[in-house]
NULUMLO-765623 format. One record per residue: residue in three letters; x, y, z of N, C-alpha, C, O in turn. Coordinates in steps of 0.2 Angstrom, whole numbers, plus 5000, padded with zeros to 4 digits. Example, Ala and Ser with C-alpha at 12.3 -4.5 7.8 and 13.67 -1.06 7.14 Angstrom:
BEGIN
ala506649725039506249785039506649845039507149835042ser506449895035506849955036506450005039506750065040
END
This chain:
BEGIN
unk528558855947529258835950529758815945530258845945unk529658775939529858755934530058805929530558825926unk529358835929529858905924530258965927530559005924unk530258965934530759025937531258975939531759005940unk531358905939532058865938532558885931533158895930unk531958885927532158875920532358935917532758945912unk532058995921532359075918532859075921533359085918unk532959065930533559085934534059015933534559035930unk534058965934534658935933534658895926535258875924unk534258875922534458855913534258775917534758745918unk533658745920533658685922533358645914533458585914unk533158665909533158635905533258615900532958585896unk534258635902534958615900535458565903536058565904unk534858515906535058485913534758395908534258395905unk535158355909534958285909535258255913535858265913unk534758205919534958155924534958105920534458105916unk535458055921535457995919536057945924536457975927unk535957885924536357835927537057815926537257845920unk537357785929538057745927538157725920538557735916unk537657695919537557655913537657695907537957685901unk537357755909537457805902537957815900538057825894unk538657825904539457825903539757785900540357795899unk539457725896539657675891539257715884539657735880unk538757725884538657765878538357825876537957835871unk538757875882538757955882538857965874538457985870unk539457955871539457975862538957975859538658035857unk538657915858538157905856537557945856537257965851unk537157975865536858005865536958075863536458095859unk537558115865537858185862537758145854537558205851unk537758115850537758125842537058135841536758175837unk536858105845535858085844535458145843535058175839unk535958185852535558255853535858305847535458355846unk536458305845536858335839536158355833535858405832unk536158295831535658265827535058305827534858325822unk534858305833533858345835534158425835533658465836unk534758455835534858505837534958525844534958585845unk535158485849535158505854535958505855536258445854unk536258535856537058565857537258575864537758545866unk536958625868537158665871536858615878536558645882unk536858555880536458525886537158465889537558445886unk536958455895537258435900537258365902536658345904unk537558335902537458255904537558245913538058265915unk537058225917537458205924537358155927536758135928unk537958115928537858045930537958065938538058125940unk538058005941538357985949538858025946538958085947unk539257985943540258005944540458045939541058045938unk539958085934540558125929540058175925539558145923unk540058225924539558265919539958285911540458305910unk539458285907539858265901539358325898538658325897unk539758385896539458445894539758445884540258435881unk539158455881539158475871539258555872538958585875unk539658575868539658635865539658635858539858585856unk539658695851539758725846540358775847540358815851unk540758765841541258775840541258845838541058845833unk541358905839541258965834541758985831541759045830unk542158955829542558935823542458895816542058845815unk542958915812542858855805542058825804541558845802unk542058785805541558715802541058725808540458715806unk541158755817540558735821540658675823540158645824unk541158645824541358565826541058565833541158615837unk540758505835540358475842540958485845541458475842unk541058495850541558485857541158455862540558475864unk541558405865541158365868541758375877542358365876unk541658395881541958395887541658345893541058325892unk541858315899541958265905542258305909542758345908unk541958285914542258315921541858265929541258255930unk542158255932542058215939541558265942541558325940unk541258235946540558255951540958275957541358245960unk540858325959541258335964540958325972540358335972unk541258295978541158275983540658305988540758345993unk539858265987539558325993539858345999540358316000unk539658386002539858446007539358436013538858406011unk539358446019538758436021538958496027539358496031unk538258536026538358606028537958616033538058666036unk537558576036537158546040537258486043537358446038unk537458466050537458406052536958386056537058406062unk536358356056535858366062536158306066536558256064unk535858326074535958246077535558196078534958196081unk535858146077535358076078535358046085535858056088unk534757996088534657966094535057896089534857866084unk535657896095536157836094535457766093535457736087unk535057746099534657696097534157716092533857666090unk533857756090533657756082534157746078533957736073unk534857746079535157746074535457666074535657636069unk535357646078535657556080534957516075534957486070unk534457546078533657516074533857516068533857466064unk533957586065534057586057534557536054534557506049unk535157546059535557496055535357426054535357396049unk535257416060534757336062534357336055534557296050unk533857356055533557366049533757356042533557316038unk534257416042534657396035534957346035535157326029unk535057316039535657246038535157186038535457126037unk534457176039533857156039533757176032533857126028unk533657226029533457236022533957196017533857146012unk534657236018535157196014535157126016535357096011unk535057096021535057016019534556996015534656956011unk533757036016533257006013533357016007533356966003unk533557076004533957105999534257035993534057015987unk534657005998535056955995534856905995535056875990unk534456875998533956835998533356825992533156765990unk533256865991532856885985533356895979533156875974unk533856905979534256905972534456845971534456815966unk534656815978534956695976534356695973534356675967unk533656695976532856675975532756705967532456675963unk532956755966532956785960533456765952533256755947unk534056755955534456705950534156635949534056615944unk534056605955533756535956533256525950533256485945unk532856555951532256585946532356595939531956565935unk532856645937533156635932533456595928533356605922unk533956545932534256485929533656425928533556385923unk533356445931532456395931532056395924531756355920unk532156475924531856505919532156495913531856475907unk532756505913533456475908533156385904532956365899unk533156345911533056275907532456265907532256205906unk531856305908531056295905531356315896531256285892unk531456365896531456385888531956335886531756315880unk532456295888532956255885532356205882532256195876unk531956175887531656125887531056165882530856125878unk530756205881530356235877530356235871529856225867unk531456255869531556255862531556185860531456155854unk531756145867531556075863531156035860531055975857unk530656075863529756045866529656055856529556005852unk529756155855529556175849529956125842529656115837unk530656095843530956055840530755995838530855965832unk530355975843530055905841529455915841529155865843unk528955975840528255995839528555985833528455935829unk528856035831529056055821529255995820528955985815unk529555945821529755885818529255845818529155815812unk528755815824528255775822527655805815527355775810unk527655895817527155915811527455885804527055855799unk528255915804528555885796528255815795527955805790unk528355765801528155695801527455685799527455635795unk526755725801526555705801526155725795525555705794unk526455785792526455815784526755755778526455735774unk527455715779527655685776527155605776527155565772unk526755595782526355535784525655545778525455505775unk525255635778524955655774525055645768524555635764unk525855675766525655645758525855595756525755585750unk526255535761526255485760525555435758525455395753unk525055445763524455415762524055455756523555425754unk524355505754524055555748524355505740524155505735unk524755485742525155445737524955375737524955335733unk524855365744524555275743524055285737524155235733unk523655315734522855285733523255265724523155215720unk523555335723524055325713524455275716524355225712unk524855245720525555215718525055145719525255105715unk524555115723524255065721524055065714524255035709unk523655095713523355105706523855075699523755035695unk524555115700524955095695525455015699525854985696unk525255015703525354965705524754895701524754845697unk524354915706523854855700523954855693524054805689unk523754935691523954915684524754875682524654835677unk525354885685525754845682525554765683525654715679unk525254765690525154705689524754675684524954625680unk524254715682523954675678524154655670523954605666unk524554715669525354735664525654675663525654655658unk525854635671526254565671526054515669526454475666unk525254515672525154465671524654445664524354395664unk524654505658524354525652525054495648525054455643unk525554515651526154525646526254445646526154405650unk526554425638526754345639527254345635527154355629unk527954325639528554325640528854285633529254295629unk528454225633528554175629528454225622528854245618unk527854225621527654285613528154335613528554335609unk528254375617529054445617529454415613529654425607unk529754335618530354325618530254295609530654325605unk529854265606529654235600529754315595530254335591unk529354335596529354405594529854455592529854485587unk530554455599530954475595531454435594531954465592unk531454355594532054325592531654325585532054325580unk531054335584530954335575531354395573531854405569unk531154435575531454525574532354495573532654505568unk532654465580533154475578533354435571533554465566unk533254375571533454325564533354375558533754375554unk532754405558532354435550532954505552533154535546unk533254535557534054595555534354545554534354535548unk534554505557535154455556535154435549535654455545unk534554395547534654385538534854445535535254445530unk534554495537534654535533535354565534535554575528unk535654575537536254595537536854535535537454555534unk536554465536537054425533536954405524537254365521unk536254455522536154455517536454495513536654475507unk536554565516537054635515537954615514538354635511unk538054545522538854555521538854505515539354495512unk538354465514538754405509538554455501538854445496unk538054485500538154565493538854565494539254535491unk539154605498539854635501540154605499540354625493unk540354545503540954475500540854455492541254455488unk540454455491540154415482540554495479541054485476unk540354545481540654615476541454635478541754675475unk541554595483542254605486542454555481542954575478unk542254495480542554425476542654455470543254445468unk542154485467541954515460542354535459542754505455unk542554575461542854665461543754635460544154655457unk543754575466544554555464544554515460544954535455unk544154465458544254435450544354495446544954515444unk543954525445543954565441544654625440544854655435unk544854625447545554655447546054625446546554665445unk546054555446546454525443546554515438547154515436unk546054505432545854505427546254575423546554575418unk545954615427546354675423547054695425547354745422unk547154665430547954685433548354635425548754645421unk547954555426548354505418548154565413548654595411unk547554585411547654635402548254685403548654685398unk548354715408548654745409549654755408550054795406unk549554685411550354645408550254635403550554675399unk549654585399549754595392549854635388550054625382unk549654705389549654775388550154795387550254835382unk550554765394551254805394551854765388552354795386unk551654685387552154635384551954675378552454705376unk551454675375551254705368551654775367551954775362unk551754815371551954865370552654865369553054905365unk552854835373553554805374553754775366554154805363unk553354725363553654695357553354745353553654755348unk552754785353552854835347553354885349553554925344unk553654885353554254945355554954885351555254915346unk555154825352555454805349555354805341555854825337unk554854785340554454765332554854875328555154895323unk554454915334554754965330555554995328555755015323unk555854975334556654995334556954945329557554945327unk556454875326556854835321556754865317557254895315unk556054895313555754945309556354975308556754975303unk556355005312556655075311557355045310557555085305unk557755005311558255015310558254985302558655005298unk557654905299557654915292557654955288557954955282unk557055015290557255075285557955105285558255095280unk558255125290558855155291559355115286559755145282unk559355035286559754995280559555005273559955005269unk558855025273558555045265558555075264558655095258unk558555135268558855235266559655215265559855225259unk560055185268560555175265560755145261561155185258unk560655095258560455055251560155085246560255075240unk559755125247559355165243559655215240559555235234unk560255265245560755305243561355285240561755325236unk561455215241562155195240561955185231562355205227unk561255155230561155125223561055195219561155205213unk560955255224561055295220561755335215561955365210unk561955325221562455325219562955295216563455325214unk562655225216563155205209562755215203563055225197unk561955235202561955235196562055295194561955305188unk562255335198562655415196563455395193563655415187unk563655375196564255345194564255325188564555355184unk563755255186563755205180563655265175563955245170unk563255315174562955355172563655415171563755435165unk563955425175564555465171564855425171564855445165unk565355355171565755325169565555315162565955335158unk564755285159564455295152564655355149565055345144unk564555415151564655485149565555495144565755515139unk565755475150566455455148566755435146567355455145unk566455345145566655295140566455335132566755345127unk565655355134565655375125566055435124566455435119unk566055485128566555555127567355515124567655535118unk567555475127568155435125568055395120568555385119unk567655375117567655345111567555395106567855405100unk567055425108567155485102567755515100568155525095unk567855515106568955555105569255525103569655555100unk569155455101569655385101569455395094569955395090unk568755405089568855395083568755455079568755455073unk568755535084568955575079569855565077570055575071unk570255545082571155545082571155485078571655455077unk570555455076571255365074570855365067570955315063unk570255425065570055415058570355395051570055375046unk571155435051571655415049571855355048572055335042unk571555315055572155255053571555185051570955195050unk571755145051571655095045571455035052571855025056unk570854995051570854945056571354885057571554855052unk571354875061571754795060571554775063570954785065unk572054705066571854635070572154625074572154565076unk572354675077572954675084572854645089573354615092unk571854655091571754635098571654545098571554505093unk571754525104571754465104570954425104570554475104unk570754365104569854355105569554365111568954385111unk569954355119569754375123569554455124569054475127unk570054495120569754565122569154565117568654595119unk569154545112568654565107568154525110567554545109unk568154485114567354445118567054515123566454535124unk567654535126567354565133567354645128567154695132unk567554665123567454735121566854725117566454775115unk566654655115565954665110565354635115564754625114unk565754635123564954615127564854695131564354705134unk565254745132565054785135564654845129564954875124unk564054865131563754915129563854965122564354995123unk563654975118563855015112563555105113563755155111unk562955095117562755155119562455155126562355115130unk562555235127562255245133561355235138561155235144unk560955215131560355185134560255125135559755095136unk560955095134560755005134561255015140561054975145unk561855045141561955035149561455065155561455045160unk561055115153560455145158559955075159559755055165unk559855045152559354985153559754925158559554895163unk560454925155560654855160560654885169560354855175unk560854935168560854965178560054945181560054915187unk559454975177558854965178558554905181558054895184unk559054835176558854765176559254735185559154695190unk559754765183560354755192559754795195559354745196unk559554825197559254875201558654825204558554805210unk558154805199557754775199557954685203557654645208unk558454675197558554605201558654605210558354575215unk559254665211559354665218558754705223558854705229unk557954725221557354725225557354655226557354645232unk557254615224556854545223557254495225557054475230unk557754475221558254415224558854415228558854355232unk559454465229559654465234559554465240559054445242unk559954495244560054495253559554555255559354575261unk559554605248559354685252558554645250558054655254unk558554605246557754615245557454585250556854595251unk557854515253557654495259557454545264557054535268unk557754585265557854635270557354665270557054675275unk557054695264556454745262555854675264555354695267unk555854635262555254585264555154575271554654565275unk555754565272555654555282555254625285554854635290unk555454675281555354735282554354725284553854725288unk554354715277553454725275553254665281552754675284unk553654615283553354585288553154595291552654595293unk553754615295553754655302553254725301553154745306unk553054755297552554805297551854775300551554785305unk551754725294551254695295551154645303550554635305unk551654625306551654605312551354665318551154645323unk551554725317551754775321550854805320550554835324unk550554785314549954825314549454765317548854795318unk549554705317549254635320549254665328548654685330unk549754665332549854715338549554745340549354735345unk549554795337549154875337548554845336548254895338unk548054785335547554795332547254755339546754775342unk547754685341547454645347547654695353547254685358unk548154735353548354805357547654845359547554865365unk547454855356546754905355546054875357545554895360unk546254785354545554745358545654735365545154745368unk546354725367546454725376546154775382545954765388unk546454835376546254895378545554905381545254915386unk545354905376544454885377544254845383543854875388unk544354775382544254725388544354755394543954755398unk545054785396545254825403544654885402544254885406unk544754905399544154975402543454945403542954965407unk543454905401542754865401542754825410542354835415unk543254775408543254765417543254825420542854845425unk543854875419543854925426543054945426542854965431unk542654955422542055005422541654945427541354955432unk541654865424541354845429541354815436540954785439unk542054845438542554845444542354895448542454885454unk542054965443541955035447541355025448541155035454unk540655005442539854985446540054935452539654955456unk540354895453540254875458540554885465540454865470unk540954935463541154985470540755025470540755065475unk540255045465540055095467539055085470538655115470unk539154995470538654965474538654985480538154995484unk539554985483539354945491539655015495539555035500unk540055035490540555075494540255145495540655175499unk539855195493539355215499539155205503539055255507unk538755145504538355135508539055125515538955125521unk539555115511540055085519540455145521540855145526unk540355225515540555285518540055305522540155325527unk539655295520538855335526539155295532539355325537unk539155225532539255195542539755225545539855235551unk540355245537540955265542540855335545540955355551unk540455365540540455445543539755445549539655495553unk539355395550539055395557539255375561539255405566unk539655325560540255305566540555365569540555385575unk540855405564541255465565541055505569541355515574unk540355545566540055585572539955575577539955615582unk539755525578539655485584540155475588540155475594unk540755475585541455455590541755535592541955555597unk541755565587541855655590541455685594541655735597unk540555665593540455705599540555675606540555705611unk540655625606540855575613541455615614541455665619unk541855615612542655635613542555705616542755715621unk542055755612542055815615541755825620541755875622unk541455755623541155775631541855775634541955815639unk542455745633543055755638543455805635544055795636unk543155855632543655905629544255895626544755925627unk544255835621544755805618544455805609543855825608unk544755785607544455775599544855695596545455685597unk544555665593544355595590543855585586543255605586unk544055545581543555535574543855445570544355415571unk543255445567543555355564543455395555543155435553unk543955335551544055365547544355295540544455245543unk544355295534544355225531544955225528545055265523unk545455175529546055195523545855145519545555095521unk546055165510545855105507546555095508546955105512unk546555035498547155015496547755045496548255015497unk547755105492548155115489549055135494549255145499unk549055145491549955155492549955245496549655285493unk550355245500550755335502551255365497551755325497unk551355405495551855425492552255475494551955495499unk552955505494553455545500552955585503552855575509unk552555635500552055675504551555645505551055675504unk551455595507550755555510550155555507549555545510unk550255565502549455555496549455485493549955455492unk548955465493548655415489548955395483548655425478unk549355355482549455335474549355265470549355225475unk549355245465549355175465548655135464548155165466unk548655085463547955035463547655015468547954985473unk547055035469546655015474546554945476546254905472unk546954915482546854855484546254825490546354825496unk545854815489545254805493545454755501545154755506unk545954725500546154675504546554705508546854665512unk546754775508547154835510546654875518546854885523unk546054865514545554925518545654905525545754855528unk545554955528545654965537545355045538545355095535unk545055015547544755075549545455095553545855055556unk545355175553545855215557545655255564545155285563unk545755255568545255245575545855325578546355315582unk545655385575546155425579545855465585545355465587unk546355495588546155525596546655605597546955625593unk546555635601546955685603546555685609545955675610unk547155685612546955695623547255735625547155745631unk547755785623547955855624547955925618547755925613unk548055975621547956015617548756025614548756055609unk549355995615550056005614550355945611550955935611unk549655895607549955835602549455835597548955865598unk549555795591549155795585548655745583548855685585unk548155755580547755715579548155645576548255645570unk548455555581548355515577548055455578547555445581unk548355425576548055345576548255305582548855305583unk547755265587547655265590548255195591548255145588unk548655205597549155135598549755155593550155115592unk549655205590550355245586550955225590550855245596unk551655195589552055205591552055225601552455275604unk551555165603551555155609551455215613551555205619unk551055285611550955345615550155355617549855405618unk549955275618549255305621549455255627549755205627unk549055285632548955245640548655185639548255175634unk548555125644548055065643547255125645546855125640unk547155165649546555185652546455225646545855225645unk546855275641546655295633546255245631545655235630unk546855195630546555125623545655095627545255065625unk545755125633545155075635544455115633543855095633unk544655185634544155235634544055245626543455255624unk544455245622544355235614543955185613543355185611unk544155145613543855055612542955065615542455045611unk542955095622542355075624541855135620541255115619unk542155195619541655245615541655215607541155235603unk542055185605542055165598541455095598541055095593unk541355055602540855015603540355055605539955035602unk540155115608539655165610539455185602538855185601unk539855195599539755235592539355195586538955215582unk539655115586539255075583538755055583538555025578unk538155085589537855055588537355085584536955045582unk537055145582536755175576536755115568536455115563unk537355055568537255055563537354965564537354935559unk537454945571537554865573536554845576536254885580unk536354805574535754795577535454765583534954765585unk536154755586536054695592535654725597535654785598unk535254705601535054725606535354735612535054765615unk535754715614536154715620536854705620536954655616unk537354725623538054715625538254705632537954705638unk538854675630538954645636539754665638540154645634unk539854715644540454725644540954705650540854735655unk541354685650541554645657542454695659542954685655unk542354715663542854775670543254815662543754815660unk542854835660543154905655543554965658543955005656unk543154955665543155025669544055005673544355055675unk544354955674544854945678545354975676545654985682unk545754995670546155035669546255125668546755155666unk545455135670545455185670545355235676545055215680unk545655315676545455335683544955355682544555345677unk544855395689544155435689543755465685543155445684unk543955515682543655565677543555525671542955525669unk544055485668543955435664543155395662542755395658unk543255365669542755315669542155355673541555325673unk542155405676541555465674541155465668540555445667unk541655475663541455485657541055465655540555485653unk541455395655541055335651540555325653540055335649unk540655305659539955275662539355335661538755315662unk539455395659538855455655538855435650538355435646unk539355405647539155405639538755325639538455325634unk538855285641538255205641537755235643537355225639unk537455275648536855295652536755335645536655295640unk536655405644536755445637536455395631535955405628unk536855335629536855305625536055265624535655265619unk535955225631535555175634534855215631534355195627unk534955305634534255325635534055345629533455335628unk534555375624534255395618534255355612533955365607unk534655295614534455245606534155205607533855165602unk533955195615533755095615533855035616533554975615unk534855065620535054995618535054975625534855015629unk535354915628535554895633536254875636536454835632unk536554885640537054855643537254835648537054865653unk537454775649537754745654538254745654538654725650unk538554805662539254805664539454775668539154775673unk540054735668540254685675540854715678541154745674unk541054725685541254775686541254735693540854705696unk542054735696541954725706542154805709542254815715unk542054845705541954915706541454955702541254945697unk541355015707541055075703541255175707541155185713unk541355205705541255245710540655255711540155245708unk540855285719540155305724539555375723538955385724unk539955395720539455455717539155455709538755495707unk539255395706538955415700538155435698537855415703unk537855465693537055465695536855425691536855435685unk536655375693536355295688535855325685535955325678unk535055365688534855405683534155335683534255285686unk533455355679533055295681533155245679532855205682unk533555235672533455155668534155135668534555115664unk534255135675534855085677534655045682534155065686unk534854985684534754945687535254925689535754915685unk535454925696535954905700535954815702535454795705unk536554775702536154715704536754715708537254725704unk536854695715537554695719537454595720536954575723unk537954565719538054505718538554505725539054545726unk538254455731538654455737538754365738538254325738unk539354355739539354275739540154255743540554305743unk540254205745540854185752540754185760540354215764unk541154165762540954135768541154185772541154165778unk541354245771541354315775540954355776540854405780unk540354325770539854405769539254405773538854355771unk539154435776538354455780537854435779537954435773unk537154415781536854355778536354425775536454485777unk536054415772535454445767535054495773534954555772unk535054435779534354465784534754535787534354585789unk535454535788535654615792535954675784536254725785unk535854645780535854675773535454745774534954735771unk535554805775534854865773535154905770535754925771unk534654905763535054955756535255015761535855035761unk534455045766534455115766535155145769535155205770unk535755105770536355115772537055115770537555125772unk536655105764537255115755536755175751537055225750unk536255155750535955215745535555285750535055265754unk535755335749535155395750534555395749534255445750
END
């Protein structure tokens, strides 16, 4: 029968399917697309939904709909009216039970709804008591060590003797203590030194300068007595050039006088004075050369010039006195400066080394806030227009330089410059500058009281990592006092919180439960 269906009318190009299928007919026709099935028929109650292939281009799916058309009834048989009363009776009997069974059927389901509600809840607090009673296992898995280290601490306690510690490190502290007021009184004693000794040489120095001064006097007198004896020197020259031809001359003329008057006969014409002053001057030219010789000589020795030439040789001799005690001061200054420089060169690396651990220590703190800061030493000396160091090192000068940069659009300065750092800067400088100390301060412990109050958040973030930070890697201790903190910081294990509660407002100790401040 199936197979003469399927030859004469194509029955198995036929799909029955319900209402339901009319929501996702598409889907179906893709599915069957898919298996190759094309050419097949969908038939609901209300609509047949027929696929076809395209015999064009591509073979594109065509999907067509069409309405059920309304049975016909080609045949009417007839009914007995009361069988037909029964049947309805019947049916309207069925359909109430019908409905009765579906109230009975929801009822049941809404039923069914709050047994699983109560189910989900049941399984919610199965899984919570197992987590409980997994957390109860390993808490008692934990009792048997945390006794243990508990006994041992106690035993720890009651081994350890506070009084011997305490004896212990106040020795330890005294034996750094000496020692480092052993180190600052070297310090001051070489700081003492160093200015004696600075002053010392600051006086040779004046002396140095007066000596030079009076040989600078001493020389421009020098120089200006020669300058009078090259003068005198030329002038004498010049007369004895003179004396020397005016002789030449007198004899030339007396020669003349007695070749023209040999003729004449002597007399007595002249009077005695001229006969005195004509039989005292010279008859020849080597007895006038000898008397100039004897002038020449007197005026080295007895007159005003010869005084001048003796002053002269004095002042030489004064000038080389000078020069000589000049050359001794010299010495003694170089002599102090050298021992002015061994003793700067006692202390004064050892107090570059603290600066420069200071220093790294202050920049890398600084680079946790993405800022740059550094500590740094000015000595004595003097700035000159371009800012270099000129002049004598004054030790009483020396100062540390505490620089900062808190943005990227200002320059590295000195900390409190011309009033351009905030209180909450100066306080975060200050408190990292004291963090930085301590590589090279002995103390054990600091104490720092509301550091945190002018600073904001991020600020005092910082810091409060960099004392933690500080604490865990060097060994030291702090005490922060604070009527704040923020709520998120992470203390971390070697911090110790101690909440100090007092006044006639605050809640007594007994409704006090940490577990309602701390997680």
């Amino acid at each position: 029968m199936l197979g003469a269906l399927k030859e004469l009318m194509g029955i198995d190009s036929f799909l029955l399917a319900t209402e339901k299928t009319n929501k996702c007919v598409g889907e179906l026709q893709s599915y069957l697309a898919k298996k190759g099935v094309s050419n097949v028929k969908i038939i609901t109650p209300s609509r047949i939904h027929s696929t076809s292939r395209s015999r064009h281009g591509q073979r594109a799916l065509i999907s067509t709909s069409r309405a059920t058309k309304q049975p016909q009834g080609l045949f009417r048989a007839a009914c007995d009216p009361q069988l037909q009363r029964q049947k309805t009776r019947e049916h309207e009997g069925a359909v109430a039970a019908l409905s009765h069974v579906q109230n009975q059927r929801d009822e049941l389901e809404r039923k069914i709804d709050s047994a699983d509600q109560v189910v989900a809840h049941a399984d919610a607090r199965y899984k919570e008591i197992l987590r409980r009673f997994a957390a109860l296992r390993k808490a008692r898995e934990r009792i048997a060590p945390l006794k243990q280290r508990v006994d041992k601490a106690r035993k720890e306690c009651d081994d350890y003797d506070a009084d011997a510690m305490k004896r212990k490190y106040r020795e330890e502290f005294d034996r750094l203590h000496r020692g480092v007021m052993a180190v600052l009184t070297k310090m001051m004693l070489s700081l003492r030194e160093s200015e004696s000794a600075r002053i010392r040489l600051n006086a040779a120095r004046l002396a140095l300068k007066a000596a030079e001064c009076k040989l600078d006097e001493s020389e421009n007198g020098s120089e200006q007595l020669r300058r009078q004896v090259a003068h005198g020197e030329i002038e004498v020259k010049d007369l004895k050039n003179h004396a020397a031809a005016m002789a030449r001359q007198l004899v030339d003329l007396e020669q003349r006088a007695k070749e023209k008057a040999a003729h004449l006969k002597p007399c007595d014409t002249r009077s005695d004075a001229d006969t005195a002053i004509w039989d005292s001057l010279p008859s020849e030219a080597s007895e006038l050369e000898a008397e100039m010789e004897a002038l020449e000589s007197e005026t080295s020795t007895e007159t005003a010039d010869g005084k001048s030439v003796k002053e002269f040789k004095e002042r030489l001799k004064k000038i080389d006195d000078c020069k000589a005690r000049l050359a001794v001061s010299g010495a003694e200054c170089d002599a102090k400066g050298a021992s002015v420089k061994a003793l700067e060169d006692q202390w004064k690396p050892a107090l570059a080394e603290m600066i420069e651990t200071v220093d790294s220590s202050f920049a890398s703190y600084f680079r946790r806030f993405n800022c740059m800061g550094g500590v740094s030493l000015a000595d004595g000396r003097k700035l000159d227009e371009n800012g270099e160091p000129c002049g004598e090192d004054d030790f009483s000068d020396y100062k540390l330089h505490i620089k900062v940069k808190w943005r990227d659009n200002e320059e590295l300065h000195v900390l409190g410059q011309d009033g351009r750092d905030s209180g909450g800067e100066r306080s975060v400088a200050t408190m990292v500058y004291l963090i930085s100390l301590q590589n090279i301060n002995p103390a054990p412990f600091r104490v720092v009281d509301e550091i945190n109050q002018a600073m904001d958040s991020s600020n005092e973030r910082n810091i409060f990592e960099c004392i933690t930070s500080a604490c865990r890697d060097m060994g030291k201790q702090y005490f922060l006092l604070t009527p704040k903190l923020l709520p998120d910081l992470d203390y971390g294990e070697n911090c110790v919180i101690q909440l100090v509660f007092n006044g006639p407002y605050m809640p007594s100790a007994d409704t006090f439960d940490l577990a309602n401040y701390c997680a």
